[in-house]
N, C-alpha and C positions, 0 to 999 in steps of 0.2 A: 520537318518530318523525318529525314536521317539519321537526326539524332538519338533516335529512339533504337536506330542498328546496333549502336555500338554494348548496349547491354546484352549483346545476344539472346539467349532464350530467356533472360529475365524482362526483357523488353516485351514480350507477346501477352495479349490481354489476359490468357489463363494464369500464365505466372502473376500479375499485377494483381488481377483475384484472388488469388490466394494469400498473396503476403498484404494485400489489404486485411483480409480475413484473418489474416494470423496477427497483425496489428490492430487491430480491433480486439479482440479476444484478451491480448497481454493486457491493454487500455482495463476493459473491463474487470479482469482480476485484478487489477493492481490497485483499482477503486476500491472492489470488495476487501481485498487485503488491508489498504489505509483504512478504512471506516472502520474494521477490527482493531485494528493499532491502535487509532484514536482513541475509540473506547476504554482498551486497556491501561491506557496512561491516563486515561480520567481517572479510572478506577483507583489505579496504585497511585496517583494523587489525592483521591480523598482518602485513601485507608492511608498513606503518611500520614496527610494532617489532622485525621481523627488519633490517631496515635500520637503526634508529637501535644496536639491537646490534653490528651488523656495523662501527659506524661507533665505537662503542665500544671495539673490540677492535681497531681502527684501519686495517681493510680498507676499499678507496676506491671506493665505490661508483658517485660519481658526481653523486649524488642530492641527498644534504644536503649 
């Protein structure tokens, strides 16, 4: 049970609550933020390889 002094005021239950709280919250943004991410690199993977097709089939895209 002592060892919980040596944090000082980071050790009492209000401070623990909170930075539970504020670890919880990064947690959550950081999901929403990945699941944007994700998305976006599916995206800019299919508009690559609809382009490197297109560029295949010998239409002028521009691009590559």
């Amino acid at each position: 049970m002592f060892w919980v002094l040596q944090f000082g005021p980071l050790g009492s239950p209000p401070a623990l609550l909170v930075a539970l709280v504020v670890l919880a919250a990064i947690v959550l943004i950081g999901r929403v933020v990945l699941a944007v991410a994700w998305r976006l690199v599916l995206i800019a993977l299919a508009v690559a390889v609809a382009l490197w097709v297109l560029a295949g089939l010998g239409f002028e895209t521009g691009v590559f």
